[in-house]
ChimeraX commands (.cxc) that place a marker at each C-alpha (Angstrom):
marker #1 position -33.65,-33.69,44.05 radius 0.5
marker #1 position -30.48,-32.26,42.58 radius 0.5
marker #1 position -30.69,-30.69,38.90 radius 0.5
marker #1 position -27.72,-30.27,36.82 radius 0.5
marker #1 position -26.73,-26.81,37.24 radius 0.5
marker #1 position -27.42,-26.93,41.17 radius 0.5
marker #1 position -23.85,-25.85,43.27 radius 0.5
marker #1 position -23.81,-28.66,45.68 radius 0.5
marker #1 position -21.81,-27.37,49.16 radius 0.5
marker #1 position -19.25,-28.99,50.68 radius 0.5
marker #1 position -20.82,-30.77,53.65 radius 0.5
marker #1 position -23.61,-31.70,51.25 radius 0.5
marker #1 position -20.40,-33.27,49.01 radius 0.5
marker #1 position -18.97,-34.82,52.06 radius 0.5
marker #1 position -22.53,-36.84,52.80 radius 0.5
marker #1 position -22.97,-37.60,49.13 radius 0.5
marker #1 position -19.81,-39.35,49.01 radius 0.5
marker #1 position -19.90,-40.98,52.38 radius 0.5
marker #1 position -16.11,-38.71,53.08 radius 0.5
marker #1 position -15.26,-36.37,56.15 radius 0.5
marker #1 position -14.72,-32.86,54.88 radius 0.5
marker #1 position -11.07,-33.59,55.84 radius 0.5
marker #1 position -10.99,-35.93,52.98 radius 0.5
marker #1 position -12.71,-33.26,50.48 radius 0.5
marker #1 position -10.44,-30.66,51.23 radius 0.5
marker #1 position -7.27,-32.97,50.92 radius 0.5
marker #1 position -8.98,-34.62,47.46 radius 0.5
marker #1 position -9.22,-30.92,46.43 radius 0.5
marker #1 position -5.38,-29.75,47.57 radius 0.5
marker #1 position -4.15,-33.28,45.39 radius 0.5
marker #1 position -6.14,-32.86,42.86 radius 0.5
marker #1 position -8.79,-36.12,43.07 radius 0.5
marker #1 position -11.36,-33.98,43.78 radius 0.5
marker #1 position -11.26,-30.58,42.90 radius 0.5
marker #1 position -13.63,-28.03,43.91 radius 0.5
marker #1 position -15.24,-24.72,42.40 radius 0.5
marker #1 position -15.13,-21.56,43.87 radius 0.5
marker #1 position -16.38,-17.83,42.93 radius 0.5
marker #1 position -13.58,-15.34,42.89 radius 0.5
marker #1 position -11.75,-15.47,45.55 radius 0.5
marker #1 position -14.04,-16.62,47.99 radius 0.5
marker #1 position -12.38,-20.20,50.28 radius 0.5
marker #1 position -16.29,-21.52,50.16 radius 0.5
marker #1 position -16.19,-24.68,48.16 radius 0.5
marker #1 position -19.12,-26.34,46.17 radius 0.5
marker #1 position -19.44,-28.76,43.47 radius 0.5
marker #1 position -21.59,-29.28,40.54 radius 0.5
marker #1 position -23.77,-32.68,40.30 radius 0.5
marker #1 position -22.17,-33.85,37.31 radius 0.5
marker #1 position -18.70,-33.78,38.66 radius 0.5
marker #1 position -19.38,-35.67,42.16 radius 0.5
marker #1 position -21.64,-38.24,38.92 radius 0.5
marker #1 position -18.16,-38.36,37.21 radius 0.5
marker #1 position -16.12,-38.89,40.57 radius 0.5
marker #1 position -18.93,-41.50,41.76 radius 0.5
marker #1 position -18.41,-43.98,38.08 radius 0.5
marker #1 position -15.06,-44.28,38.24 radius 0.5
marker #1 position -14.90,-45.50,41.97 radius 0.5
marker #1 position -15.17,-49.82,42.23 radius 0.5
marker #1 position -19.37,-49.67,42.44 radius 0.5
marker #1 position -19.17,-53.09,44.18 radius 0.5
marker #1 position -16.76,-51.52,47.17 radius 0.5
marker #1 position -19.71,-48.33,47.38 radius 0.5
marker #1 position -22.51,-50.47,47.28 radius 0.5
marker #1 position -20.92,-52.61,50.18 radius 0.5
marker #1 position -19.28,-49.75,52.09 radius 0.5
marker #1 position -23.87,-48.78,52.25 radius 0.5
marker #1 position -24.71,-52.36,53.59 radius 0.5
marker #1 position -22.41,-52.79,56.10 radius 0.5
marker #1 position -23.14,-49.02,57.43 radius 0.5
marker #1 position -24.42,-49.06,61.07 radius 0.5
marker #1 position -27.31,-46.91,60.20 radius 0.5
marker #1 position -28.72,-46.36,56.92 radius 0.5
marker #1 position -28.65,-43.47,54.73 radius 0.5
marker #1 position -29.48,-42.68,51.04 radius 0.5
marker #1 position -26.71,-44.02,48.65 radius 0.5
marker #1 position -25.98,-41.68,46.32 radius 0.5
marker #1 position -29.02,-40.28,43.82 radius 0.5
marker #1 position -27.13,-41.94,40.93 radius 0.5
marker #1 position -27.25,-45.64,42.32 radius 0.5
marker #1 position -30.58,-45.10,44.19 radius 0.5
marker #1 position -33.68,-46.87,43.27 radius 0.5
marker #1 position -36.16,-45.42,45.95 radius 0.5
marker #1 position -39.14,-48.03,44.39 radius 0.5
marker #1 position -39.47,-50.80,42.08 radius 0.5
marker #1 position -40.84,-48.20,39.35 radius 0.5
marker #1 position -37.38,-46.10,39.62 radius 0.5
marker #1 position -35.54,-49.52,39.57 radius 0.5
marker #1 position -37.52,-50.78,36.49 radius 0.5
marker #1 position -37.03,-47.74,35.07 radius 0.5
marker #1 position -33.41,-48.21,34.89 radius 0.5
marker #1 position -33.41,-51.39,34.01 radius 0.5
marker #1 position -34.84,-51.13,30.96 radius 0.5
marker #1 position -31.87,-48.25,30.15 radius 0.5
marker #1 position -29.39,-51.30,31.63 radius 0.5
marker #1 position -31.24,-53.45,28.71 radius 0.5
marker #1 position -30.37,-50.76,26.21 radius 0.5
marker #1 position -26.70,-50.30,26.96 radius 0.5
marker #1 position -26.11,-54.35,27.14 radius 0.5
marker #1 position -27.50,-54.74,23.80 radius 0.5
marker #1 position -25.11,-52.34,22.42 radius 0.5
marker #1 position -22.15,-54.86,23.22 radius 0.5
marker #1 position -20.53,-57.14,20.68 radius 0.5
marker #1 position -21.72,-60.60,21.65 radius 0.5
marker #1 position -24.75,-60.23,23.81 radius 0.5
marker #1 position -27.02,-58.58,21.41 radius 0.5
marker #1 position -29.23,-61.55,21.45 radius 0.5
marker #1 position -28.76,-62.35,25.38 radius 0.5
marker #1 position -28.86,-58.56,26.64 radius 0.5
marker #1 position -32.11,-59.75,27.88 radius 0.5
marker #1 position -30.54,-62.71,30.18 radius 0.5
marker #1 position -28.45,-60.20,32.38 radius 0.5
marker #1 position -31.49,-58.22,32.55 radius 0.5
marker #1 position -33.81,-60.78,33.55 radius 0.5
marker #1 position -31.64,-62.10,36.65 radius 0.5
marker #1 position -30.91,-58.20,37.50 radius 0.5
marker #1 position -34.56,-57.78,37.52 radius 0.5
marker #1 position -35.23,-60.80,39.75 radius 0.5
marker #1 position -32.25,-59.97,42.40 radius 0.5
marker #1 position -33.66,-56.20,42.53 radius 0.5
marker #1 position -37.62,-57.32,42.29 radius 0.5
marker #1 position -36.82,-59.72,45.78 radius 0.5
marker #1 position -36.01,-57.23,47.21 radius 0.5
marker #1 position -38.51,-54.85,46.89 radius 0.5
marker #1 position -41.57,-58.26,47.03 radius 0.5
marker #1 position -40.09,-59.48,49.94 radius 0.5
marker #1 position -39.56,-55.71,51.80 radius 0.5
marker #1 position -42.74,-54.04,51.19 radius 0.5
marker #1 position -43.74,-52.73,54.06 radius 0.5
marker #1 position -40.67,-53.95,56.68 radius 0.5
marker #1 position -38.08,-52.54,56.18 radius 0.5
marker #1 position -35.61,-52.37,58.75 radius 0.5
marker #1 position -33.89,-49.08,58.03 radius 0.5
marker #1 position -33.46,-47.47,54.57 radius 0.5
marker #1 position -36.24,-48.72,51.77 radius 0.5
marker #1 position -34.93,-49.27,48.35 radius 0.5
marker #1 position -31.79,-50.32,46.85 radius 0.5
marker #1 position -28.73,-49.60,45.34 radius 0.5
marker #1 position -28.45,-50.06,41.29 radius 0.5
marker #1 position -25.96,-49.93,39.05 radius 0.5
marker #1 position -23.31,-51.20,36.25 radius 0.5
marker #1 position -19.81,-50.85,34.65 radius 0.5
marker #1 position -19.94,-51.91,31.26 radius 0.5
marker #1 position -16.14,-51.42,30.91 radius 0.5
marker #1 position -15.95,-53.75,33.43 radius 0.5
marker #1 position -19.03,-56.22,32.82 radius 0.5
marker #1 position -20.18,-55.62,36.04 radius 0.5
marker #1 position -23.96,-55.53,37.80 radius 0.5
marker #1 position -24.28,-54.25,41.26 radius 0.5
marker #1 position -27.20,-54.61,43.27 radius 0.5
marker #1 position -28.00,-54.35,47.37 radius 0.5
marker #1 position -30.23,-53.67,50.18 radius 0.5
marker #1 position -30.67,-53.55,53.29 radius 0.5
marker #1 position -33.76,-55.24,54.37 radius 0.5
marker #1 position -34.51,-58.26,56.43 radius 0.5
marker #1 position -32.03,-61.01,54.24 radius 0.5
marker #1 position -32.61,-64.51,52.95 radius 0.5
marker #1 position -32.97,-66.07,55.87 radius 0.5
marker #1 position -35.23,-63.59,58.05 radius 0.5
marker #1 position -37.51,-63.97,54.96 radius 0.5
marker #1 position -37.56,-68.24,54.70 radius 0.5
marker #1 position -38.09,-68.11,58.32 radius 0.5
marker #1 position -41.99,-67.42,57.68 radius 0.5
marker #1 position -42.17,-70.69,56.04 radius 0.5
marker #1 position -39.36,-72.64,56.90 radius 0.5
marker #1 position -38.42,-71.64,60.74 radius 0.5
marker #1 position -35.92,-74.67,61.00 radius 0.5
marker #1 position -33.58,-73.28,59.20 radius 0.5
marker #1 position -30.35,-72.71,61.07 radius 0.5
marker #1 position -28.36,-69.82,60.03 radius 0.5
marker #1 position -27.80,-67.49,56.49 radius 0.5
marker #1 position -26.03,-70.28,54.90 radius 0.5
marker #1 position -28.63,-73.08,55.09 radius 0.5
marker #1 position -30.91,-70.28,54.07 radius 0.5
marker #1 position -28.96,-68.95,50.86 radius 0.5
marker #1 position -28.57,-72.67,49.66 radius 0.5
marker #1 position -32.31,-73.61,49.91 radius 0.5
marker #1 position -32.96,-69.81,48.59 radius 0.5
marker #1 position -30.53,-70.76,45.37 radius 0.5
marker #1 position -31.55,-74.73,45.26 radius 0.5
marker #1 position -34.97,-75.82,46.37 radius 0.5
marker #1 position -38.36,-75.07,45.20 radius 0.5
marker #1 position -39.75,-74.25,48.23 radius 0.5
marker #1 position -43.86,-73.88,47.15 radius 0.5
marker #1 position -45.70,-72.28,43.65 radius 0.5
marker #1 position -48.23,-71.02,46.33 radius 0.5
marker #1 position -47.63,-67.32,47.57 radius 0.5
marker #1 position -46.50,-66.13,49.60 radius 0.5
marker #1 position -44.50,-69.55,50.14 radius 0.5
marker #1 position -42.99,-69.32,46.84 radius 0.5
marker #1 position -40.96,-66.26,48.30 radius 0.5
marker #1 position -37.15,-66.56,47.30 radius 0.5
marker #1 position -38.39,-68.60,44.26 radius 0.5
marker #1 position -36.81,-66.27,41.60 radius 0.5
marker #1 position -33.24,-67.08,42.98 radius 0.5
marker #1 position -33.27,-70.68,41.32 radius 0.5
marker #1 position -33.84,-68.77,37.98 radius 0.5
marker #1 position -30.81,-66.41,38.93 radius 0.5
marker #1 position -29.01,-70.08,39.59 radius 0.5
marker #1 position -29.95,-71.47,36.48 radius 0.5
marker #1 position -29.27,-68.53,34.18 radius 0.5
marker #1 position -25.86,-67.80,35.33 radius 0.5
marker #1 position -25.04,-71.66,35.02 radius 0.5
marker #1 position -26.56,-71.44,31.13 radius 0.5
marker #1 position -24.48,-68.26,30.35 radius 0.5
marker #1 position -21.26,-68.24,31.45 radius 0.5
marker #1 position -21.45,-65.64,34.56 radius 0.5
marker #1 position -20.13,-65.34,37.53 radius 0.5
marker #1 position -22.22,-64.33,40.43 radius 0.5
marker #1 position -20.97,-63.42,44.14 radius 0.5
marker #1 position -24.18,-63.29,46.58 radius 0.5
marker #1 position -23.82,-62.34,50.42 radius 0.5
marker #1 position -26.82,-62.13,52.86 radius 0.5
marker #1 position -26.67,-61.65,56.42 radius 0.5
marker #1 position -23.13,-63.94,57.46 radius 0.5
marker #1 position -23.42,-65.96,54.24 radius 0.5
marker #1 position -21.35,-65.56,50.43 radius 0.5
marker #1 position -22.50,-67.91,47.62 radius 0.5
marker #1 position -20.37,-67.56,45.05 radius 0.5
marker #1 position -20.48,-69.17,41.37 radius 0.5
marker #1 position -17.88,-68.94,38.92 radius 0.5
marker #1 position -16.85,-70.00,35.85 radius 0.5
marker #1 position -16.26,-72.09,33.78 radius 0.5
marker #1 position -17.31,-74.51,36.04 radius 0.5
marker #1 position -20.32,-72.60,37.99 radius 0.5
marker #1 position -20.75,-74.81,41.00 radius 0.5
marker #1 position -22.52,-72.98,44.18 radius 0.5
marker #1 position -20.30,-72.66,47.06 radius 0.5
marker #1 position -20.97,-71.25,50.12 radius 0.5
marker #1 position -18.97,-69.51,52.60 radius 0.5
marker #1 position -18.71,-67.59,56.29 radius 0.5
marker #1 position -18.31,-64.28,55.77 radius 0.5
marker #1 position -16.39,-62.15,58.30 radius 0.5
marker #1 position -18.51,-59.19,57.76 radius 0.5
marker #1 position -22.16,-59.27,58.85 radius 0.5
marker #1 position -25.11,-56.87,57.70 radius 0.5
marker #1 position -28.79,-57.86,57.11 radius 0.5
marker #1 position -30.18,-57.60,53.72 radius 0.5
marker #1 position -28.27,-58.40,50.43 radius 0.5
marker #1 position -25.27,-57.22,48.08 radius 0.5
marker #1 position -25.02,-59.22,45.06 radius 0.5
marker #1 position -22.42,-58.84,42.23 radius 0.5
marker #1 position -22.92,-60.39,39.14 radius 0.5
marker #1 position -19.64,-60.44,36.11 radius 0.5
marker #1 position -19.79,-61.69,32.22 radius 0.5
marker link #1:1,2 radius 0.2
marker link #1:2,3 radius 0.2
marker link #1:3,4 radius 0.2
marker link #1:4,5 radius 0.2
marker link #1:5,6 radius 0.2
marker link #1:6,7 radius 0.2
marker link #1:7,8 radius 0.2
marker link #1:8,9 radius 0.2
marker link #1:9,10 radius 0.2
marker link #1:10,11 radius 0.2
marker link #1:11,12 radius 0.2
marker link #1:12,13 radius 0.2
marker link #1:13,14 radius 0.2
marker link #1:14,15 radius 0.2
marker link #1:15,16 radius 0.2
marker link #1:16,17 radius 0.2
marker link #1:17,18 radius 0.2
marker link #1:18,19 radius 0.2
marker link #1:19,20 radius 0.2
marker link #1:20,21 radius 0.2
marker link #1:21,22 radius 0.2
marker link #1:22,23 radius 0.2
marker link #1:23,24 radius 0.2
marker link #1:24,25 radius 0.2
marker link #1:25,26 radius 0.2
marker link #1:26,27 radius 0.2
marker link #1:27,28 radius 0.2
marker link #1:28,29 radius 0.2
marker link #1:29,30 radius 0.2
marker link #1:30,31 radius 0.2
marker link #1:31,32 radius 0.2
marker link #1:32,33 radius 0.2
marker link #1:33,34 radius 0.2
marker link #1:34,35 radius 0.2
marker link #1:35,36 radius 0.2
marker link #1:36,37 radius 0.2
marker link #1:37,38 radius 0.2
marker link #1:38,39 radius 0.2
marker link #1:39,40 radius 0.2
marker link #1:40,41 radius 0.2
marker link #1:41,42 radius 0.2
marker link #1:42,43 radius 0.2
marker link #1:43,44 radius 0.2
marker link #1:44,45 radius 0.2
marker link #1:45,46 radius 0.2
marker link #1:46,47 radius 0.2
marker link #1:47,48 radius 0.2
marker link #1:48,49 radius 0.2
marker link #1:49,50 radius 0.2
marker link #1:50,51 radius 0.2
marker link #1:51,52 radius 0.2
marker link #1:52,53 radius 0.2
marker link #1:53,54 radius 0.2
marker link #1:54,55 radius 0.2
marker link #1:55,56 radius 0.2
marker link #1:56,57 radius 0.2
marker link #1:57,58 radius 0.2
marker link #1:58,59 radius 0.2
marker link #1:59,60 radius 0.2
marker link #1:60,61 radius 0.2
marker link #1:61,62 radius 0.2
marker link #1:62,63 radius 0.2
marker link #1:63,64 radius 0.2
marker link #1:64,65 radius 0.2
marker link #1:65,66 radius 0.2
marker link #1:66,67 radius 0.2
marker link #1:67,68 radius 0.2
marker link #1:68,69 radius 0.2
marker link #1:69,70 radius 0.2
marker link #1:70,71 radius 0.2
marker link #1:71,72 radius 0.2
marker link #1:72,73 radius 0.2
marker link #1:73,74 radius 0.2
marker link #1:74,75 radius 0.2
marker link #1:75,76 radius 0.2
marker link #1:76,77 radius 0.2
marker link #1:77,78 radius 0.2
marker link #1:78,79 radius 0.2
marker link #1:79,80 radius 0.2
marker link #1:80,81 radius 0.2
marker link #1:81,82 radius 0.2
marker link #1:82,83 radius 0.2
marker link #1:83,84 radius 0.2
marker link #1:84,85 radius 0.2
marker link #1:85,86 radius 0.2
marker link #1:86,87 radius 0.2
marker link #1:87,88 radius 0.2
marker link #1:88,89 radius 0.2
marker link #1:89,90 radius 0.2
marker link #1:90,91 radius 0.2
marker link #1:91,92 radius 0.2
marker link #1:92,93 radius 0.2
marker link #1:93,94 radius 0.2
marker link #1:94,95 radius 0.2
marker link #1:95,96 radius 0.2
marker link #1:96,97 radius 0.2
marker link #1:97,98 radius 0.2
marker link #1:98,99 radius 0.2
marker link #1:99,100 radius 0.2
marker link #1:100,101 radius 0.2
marker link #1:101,102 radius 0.2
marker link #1:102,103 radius 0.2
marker link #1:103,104 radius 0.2
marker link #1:104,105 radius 0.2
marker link #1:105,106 radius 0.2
marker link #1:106,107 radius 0.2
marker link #1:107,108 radius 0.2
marker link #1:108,109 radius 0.2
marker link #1:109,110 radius 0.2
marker link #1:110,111 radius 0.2
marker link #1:111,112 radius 0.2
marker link #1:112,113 radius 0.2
marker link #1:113,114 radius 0.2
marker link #1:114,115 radius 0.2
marker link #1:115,116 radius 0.2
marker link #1:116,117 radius 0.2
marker link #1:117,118 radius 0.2
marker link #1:118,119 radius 0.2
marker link #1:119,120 radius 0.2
marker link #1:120,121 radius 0.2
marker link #1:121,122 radius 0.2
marker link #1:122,123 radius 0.2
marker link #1:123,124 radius 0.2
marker link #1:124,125 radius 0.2
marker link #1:125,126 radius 0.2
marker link #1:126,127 radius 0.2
marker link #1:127,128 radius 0.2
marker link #1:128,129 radius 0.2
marker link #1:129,130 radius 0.2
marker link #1:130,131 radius 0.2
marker link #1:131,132 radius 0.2
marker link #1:132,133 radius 0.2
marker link #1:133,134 radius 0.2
marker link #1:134,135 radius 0.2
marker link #1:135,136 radius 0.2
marker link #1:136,137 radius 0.2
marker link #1:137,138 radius 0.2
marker link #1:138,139 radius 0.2
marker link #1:139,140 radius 0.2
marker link #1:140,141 radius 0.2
marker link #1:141,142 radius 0.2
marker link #1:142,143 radius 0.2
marker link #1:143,144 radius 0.2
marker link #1:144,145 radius 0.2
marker link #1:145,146 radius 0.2
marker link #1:146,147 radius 0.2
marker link #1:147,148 radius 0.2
marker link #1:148,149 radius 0.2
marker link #1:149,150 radius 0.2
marker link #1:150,151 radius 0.2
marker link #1:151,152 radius 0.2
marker link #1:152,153 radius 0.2
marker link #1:153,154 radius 0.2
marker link #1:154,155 radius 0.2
marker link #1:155,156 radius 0.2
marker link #1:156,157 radius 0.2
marker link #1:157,158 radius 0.2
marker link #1:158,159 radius 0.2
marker link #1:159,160 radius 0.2
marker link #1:160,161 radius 0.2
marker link #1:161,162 radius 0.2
marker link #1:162,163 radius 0.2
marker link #1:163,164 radius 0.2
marker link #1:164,165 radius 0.2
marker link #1:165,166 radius 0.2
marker link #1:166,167 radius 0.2
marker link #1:167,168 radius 0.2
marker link #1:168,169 radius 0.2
marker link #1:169,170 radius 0.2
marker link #1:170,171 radius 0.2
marker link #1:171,172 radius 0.2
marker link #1:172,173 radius 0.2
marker link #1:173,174 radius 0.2
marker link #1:174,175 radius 0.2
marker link #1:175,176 radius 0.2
marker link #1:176,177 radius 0.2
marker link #1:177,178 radius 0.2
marker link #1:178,179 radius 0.2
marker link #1:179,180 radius 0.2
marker link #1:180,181 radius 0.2
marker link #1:181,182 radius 0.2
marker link #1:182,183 radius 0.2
marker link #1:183,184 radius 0.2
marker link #1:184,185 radius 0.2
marker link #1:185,186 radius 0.2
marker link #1:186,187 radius 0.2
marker link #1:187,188 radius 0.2
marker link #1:188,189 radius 0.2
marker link #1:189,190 radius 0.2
marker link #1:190,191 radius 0.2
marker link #1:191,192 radius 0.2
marker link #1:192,193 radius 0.2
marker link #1:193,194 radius 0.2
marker link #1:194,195 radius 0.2
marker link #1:195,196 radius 0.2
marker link #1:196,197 radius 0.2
marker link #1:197,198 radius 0.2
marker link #1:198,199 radius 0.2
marker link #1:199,200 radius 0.2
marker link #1:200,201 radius 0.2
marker link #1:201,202 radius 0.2
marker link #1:202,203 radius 0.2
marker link #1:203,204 radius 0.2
marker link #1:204,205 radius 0.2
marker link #1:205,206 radius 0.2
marker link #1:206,207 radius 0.2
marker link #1:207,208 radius 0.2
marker link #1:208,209 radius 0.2
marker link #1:209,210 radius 0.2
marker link #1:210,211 radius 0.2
marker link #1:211,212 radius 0.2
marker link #1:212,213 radius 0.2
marker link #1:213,214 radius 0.2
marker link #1:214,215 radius 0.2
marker link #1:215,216 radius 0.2
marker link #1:216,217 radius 0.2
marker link #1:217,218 radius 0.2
marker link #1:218,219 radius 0.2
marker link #1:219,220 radius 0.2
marker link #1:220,221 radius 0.2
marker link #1:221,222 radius 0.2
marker link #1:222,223 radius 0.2
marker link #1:223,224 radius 0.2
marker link #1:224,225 radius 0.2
marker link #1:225,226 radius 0.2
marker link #1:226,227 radius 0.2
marker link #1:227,228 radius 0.2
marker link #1:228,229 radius 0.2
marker link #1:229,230 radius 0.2
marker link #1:230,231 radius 0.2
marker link #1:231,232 radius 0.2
marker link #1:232,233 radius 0.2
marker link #1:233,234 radius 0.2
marker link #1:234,235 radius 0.2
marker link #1:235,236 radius 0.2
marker link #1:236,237 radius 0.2
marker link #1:237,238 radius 0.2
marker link #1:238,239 radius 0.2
marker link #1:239,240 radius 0.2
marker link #1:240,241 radius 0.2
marker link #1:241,242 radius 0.2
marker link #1:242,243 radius 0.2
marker link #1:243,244 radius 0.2
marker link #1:244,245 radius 0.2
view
C-alpha cells in the first residue's frame, strides 16, 4: 500500500502505469510526465498523487481494456482496484455520493448505482473461488464525462451459463440469454440473473451501455436502446463493461 507522501521510483512508475521506462523518461523530457528529483541527483521518483492525477485524466475505458486484454494479469492501478466486493462496495457508495451531486439525477443517483453494483457484484458471485488469473476488478468513473467503468478478468458470461445451460454455442448466444432470459430464481441457476435488471434499467433511463465478454459486444444506445450484439475482433475472458448518461 502506497501512502501519500511515499516517493514512488521509476520502475515502480513504469509498472503502475503499464509504460516502459523509455516512455517515462521521454513523458518527463516533454513534459507529460514530469518527474522529481533531489538536487542534482538523475534518480527519478514520483509522488502517488501525481501518477493519481496523470491516471484521471487518461480515457478510463481505454486503461481498463488495455488490463483485460493483457496476456497475463497484473494489479491495475491502486486507484481503480477493487481487490473484494467490500473495497468495491466501499466505493460505490462514494460513486452514490458524487452522482447525487449532479443537476438532474439527484433523485436517480441511485439507478446508476444499482446497475454498477450488479455488473461489479457478478463478478465477484460468479468468481469466488475460480479465478483464472488476477481476482478483483477494475472500478471507476468520470463524472465530466458521465462515464462508469467496470472489468474483470474471470471466467466470462458464457464459461459461467455453461454450468446450467452447456448448449450454448459461443459468447454471443451467451450474452443475449445473460441480458434476455430468466434463466431460474433457484441458485445457483439464477446466476447471470442481475443482467436483465442492468437491461431493464438502462432501457427506463436513458443510458447507454457497451458490454463485451469473451468474443462478444452488446451494445445499447439511445434513444432507442435496442440490444445488439456483435463479433468482436479482440478476445479476452472475463468482462469490460462501459456504461454513459
Amino acid at each position: 500500500m502506497i501512502n501519500n507522501e511515499q516517493k514512488i521510483g521509476i520502475k515502480e512508475t513504469a509498472l503502475i502505469l503499464g509504460v516502459s521506462l523509455d516512455t517515462l523518461r521521454r513523458w518527463d523530457k516533454n513534459g507529460k510526465l514530469v518527474s522529481e528529483r533531489k538536487g542534482s541527483s538523475e534518480y527519478r521518483y514520483y509522488s502517488k498523487e501525481k501518477i493519481e492525477d496523470f491516471l484521471r485524466k487518461q480515457d478510463v475505458f481505454l486503461l481498463a481494456k488495455k488490463w483485460v486484454l493483457k496476456k497475463k494479469g497484473v494489479e491495475p492501478p491502486e486507484i481503480f482496484y477493487c481487490r473484494n466486493s467490500y473495497v468495491f462496495q466501499g466505493r460505490l457508495s462514494r460513486l452514490e455520493s458524487e452522482l447525487a451531486k449532479i443537476p438532474g439525477w439527484e433523485l436517480n443517483f441511485s439507478i446508476l448505482s444499482a446497475i454498477a453494483g450488479e455488473i461489479g457484484n457478478n463478478s465477484f458471485d460468479h468468481n469466488l473461488g475460480n479465478w483464472p488469473d488476477e481476482p478483483g476488478i477494475f472500478f471507476d468513473y468520470a463524472m465530466e464525462k458521465r462515464e462508469i467503468v467496470l472489468a474483470d478478468r474471470g471466467r466470462g458470461v458464457w464459461e459461467t451459463l455453461k454450468a446450467v445451460r452447456p448448449d450454448l454455442a459461443d459468447d454471443a448466444a451467451a450474452l443475449k440469454m445473460a441480458f434476455t432470459e430468466i434463466i431460474s430464481g433457484r441458485a445457483p441457476e439464477s446466476r447471470g440473473n442481475g443482467l436483465k435488471f442492468v437491461r431493464r434499467a438502462v432501457e427506463a433511463n436513458h443510458l447507454d451501455l457497451f458490454f463485451q465478454s469473451g468474443s462478444a459486444i452488446l451494445e445499447m444506445k439511445k434513444p432507442k436502446p435496442d440490444i445488439k450484439i456483435r463479433k468482436s475482433a479482440k478476445n479476452f475472458h472475463g468482462c469490460l463493461a462501459l456504461i454513459k448518461f
